[in-house]
C-alpha positions in Angstrom: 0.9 -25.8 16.0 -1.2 -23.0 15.0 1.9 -20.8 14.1 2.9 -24.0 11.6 -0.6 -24.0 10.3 -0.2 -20.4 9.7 3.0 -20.7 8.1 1.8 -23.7 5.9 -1.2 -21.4 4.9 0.7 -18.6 3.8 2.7 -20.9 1.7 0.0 -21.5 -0.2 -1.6 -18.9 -0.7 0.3 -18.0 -4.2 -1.8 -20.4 -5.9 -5.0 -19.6 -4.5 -6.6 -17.2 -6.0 -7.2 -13.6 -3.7 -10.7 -13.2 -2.6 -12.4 -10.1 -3.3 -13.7 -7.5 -0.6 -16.9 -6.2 -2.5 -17.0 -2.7 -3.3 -19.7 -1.9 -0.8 -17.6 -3.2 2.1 -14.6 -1.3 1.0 -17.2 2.2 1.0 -18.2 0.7 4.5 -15.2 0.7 6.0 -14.1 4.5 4.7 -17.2 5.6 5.9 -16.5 3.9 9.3 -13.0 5.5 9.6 -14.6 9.0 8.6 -17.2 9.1 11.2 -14.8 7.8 13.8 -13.0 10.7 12.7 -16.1 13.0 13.6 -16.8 11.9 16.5 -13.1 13.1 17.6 -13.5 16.3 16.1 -13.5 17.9 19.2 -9.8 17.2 19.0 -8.9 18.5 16.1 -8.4 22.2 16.9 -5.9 21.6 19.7 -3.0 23.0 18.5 0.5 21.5 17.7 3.1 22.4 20.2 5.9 22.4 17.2 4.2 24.4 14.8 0.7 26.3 16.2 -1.3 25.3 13.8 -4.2 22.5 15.0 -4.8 19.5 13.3 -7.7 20.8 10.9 -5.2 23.8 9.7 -2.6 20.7 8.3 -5.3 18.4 7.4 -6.5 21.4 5.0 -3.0 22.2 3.8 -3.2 18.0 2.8 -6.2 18.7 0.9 -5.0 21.7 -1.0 -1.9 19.9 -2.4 -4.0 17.0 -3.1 -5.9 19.2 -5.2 -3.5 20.2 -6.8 -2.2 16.8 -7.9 -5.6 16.0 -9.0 -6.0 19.1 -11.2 -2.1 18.2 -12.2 -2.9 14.7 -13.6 -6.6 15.3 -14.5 -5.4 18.6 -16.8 -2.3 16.6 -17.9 -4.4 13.2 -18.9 -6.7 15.5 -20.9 -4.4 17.1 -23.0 -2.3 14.3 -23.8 -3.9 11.4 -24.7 -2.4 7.6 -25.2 -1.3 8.2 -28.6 0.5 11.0 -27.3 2.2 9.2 -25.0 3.1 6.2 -27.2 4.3 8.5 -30.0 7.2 10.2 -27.3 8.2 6.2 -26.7 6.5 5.7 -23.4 4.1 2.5 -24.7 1.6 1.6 -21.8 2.4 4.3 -19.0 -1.1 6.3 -19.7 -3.1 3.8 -18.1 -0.8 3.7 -15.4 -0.7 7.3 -15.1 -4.8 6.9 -15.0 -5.0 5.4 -11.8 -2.6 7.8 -10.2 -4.8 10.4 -11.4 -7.8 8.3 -9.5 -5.7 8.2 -6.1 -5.3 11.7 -6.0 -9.2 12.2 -6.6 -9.9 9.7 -3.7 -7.1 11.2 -1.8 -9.0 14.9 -2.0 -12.6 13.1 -1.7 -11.2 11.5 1.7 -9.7 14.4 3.3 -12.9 16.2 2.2 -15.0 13.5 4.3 -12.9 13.9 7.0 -12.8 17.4 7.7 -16.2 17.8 6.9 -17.2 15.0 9.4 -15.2 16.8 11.8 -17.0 19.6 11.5 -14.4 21.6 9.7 -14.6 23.4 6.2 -12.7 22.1 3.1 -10.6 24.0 1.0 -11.5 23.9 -2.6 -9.8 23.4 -5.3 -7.7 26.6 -6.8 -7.0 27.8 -10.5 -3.7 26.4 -11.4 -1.2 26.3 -14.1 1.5 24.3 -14.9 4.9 24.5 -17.0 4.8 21.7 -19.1 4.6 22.0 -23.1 4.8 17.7 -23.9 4.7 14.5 -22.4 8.7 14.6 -21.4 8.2 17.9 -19.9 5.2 16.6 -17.6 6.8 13.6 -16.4 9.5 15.7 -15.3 7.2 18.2 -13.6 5.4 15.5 -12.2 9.2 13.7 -10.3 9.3 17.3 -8.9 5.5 17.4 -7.6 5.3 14.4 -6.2 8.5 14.2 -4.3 7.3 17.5 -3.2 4.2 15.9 -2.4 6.4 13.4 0.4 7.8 15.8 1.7 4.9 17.7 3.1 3.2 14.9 4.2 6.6 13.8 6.1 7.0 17.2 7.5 3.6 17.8 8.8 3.4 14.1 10.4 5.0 15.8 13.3 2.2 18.4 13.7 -0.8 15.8 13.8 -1.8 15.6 17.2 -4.5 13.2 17.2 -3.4 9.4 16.0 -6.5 9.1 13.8 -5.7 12.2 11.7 -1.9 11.0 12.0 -3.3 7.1 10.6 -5.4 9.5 7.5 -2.1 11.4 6.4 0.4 7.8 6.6 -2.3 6.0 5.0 -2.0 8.7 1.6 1.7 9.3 2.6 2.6 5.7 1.6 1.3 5.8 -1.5 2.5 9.2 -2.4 5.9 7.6 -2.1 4.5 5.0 -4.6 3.6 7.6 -7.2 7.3 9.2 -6.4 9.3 6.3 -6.7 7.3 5.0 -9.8 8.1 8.3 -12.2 11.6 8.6 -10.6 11.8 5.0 -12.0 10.0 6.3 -15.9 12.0 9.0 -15.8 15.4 6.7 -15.2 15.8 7.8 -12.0 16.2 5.6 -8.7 13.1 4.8 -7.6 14.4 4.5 -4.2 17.5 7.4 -4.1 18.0 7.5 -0.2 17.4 5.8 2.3 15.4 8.5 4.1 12.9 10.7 2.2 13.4 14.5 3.2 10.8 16.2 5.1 9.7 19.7 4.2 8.2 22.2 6.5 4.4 24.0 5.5 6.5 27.1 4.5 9.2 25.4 2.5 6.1 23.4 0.8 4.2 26.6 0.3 6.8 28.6 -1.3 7.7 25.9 -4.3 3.7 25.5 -5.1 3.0 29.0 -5.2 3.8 29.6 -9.2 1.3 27.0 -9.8 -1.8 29.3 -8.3 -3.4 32.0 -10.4 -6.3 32.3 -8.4 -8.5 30.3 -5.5 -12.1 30.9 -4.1 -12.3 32.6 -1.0 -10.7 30.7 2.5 -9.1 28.2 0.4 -5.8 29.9 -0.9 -2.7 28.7 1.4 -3.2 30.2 4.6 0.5 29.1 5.6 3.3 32.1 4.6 6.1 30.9 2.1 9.5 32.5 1.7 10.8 34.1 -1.1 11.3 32.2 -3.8 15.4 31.1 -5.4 16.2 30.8 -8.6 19.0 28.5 -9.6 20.9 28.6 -13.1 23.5 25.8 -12.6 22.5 23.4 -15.0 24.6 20.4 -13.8 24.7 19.0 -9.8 27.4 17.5 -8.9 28.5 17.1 -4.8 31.4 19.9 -5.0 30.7 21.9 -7.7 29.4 25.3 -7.4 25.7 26.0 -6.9 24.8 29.4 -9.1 21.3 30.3 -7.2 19.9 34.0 -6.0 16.6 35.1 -4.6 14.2 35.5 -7.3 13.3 39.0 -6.4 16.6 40.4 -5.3 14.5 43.2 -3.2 12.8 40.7 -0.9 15.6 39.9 0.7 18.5 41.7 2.7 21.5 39.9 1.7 23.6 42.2 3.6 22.6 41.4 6.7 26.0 39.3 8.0 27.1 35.9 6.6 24.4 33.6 4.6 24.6 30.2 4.1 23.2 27.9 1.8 21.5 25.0 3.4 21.0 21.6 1.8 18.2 19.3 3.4 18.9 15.4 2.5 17.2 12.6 3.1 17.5 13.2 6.9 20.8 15.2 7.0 21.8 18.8 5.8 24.2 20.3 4.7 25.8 23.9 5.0 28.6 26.5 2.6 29.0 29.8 2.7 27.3 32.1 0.2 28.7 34.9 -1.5 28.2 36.5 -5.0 25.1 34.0 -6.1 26.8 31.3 -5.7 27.8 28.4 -3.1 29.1 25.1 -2.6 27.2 21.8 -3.1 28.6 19.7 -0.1 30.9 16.7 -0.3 29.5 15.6 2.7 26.0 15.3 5.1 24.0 15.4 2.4 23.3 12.2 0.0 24.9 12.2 -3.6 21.4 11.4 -5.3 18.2 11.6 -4.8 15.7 15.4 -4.9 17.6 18.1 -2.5 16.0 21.0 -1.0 17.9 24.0 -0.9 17.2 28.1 1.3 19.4 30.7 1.8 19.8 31.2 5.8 21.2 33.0 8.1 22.0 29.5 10.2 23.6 27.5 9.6 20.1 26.4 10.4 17.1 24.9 8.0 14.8 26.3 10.8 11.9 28.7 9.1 12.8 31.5 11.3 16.3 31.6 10.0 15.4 31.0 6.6 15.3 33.6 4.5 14.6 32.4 0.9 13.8 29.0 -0.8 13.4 26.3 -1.1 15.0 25.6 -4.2 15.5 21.6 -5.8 18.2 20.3 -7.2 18.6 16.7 -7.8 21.7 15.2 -7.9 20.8 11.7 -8.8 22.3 10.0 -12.3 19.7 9.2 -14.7 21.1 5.9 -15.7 18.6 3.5 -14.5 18.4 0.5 -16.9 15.9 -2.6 -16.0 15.1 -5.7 -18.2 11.8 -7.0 -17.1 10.7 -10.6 -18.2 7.7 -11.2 -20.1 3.9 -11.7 -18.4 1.9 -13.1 -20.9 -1.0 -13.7 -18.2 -4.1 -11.6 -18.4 -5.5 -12.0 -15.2 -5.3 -9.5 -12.9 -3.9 -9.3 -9.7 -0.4 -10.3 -9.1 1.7 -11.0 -11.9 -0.1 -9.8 -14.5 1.3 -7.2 -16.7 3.7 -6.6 -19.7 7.8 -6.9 -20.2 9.5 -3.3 -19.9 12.9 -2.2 -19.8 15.3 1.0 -19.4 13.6 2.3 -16.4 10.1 1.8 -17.9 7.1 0.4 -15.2 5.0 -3.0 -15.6 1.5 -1.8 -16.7 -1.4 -3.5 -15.4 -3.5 -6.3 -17.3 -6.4 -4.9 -20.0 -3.6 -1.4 -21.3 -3.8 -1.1 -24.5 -0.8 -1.6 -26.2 1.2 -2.2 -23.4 2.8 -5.9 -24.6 6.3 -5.9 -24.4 6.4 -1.7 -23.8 9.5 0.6 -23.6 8.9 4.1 -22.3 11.9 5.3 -21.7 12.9 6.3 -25.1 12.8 9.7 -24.4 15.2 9.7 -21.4 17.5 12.1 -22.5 14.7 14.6 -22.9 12.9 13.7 -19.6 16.3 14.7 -17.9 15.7 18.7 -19.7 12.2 18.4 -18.7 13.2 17.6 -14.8 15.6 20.9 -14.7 13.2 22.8 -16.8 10.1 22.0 -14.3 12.0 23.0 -11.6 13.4 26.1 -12.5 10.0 27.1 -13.7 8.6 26.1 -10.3 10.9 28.3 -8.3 10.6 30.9 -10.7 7.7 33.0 -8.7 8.4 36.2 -8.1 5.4 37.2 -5.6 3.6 34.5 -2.9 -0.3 34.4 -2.8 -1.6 36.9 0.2 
């Protein structure tokens, strides 16, 4: 009876109207999950058994990536404005792009809370630049960062020992994956490539971030060692082909120490060829044919950080053929189902953007798909990793 009631409820619930938590409850119940986070604190420097580091040390390498997505967007929203935007064909995405910028900020406020109410101290936020010259080229720097942004959070789940930290980092995990799939889906991309996201470990993470410092206040640089950085100059990726890629600083690494390997993490599967001469081998198989691929020179074949000895590296070896015809949603109330008709791998924007009736922004597809490569070839560009 009451599971029938239930089920009768829920059917008709789409036409009643969602009621609203007030904003002071919502502040409530953060601040709720913050202190309960404080008064476990006593928890939070017991260390991993996978990776030594305790549970602030990860919670702090969160809150410097989040940072950096906040200083990404915030600079990136700044200097290009809606018109901007509108003029390279992508109609209605700034407001879009808005709120991401605003779950980043209450992503870094969060962990901020948290680790302060757990008696730690927060990193702050570092200088930063970023390779991006016009709206194409940011949205294709932003596919990298973000799927970057998965990854970490994926790879450090493991080292959360308490299941309160562990709820913190799922809770901003999920919608990091939102912001992923989202520009993968402006940029004509997949939103959803594979059906397992790739986890990266603190080191990989570190070492493709690093050319975006210039400079961070004392304590808060990352205190997590990188590799040495790759460099790729294939321009196409295709499962098969050859892979053109070489340490970025030749010096830093002794590539005539026995056989190394290139090795391709996917989804949750890798990959392995042998490589010789700057060049490899992208696999025909163990890896997935699209979707963002993270490629280190090792002396494996092993993705393990102690037999890595350079990279990551990204490659994506997706198609960027996405094309999706929206209908029309003439309603202005918000909630769900408001928002505006888009097609070619363009996003609904929400009710109240300005011009955002009937958008397209995927016009400039073709130079999106430049910008991708470009972003990441600028990101693994770094010669030298922060001390």
């Amino acid at each position: 009876m009451l599971a029938s009631a239930a089920l009768l409820a829920l059917a008709g619930a789409a036409s009643v109207s969602a009621i609203a938590v007030p904003t002071g409850e919502i502040a409530r119940l953060k601040r709720d999950y913050i202190r309960t986070l404080g008064e476990r604190s006593k928890l939070a420097k017991r260390q991993s058994v996978t990776t030594g580091a305790d549970d602030v040390t990860v919670l702090n390498f969160a809150l410097t990536l989040e940072h950096l997505e906040a200083k990404f967007y915030h600079d990136a929203l700044q200097k290009f404005n809606q018109s901007a935007f509108d003029q390279a064909g992508y109609s209605g995405l700034y407001p879009v792009l808005q709120q991401v910028a605003k779950d980043e900020q209450a992503h870094v406020d969060f962990l901020t809370s948290a680790l302060s109410a757990a008696g730690a101290t927060p990193v702050q936020a570092c200088n930063y630049t970023f390779p991006y010259t016009d709206v194409p080229s940011f949205l294709g720097l932003s596919q990298v960062v973000e799927g970057v942004g998965v990854s970490a959070y994926l790879g450090a789940a493991g080292s959360i020992n308490d299941t309160s930290y562990l709820t913190a980092a799922g809770s901003i995990l999920t919608v990091e994956a939102r912001h992923n799939a989202f520009i993968r889906y402006v940029n004509a991309y997949t939103p959803f490539p594979q059906p397992e996201d790739t986890p990266q470990s603190a080191s990989n993470v570190v070492t493709i971030v690093t050319p975006f410092f210039t400079s961070c206040p004392s304590g808060s640089a990352p205190a997590i060692q990188g590799h040495p950085a790759l460099n790729v100059t294939s321009k196409n990726f295709t499962m098969g082909a050859e892979l053109k890629i070489a340490p970025t600083n030749a010096s830093a690494v002794n590539t005539n120490n026995g056989q190394l390997y290139c090795g391709f993490a996917s989804g949750l599967a890798a990959g392995f060829s042998n490589w010789s001469n700057g060049a490899c081998m992208i696999p025909t198989q163990n890896i997935s044919s699209m979707g963002q691929t993270y490629v280190v020179l090792t002396t494996g074949p092993s993705l393990d950080d102690k037999s890595t000895v350079a990279g990551p590296a990204i490659i994506d070896l997706s198609v960027q053929n996405v094309t999706v015809t929206l209908p029309s949603h003439n309603s202005t109330s918000s909630g769900s189902g408001s928002g505006s008709s888009s097609s070619s791998g363009s996003g609904s924007s929400g009710s109240g953007s300005a011009g955002s009736s009937n958008s397209n922004m995927t016009s400039g597809a073709s130079t999106v798909k430049m910008g991708f490569a470009g972003a990441a070839a600028a990101v693994l560009g770094a010669v030298v990793l922060m001390a």
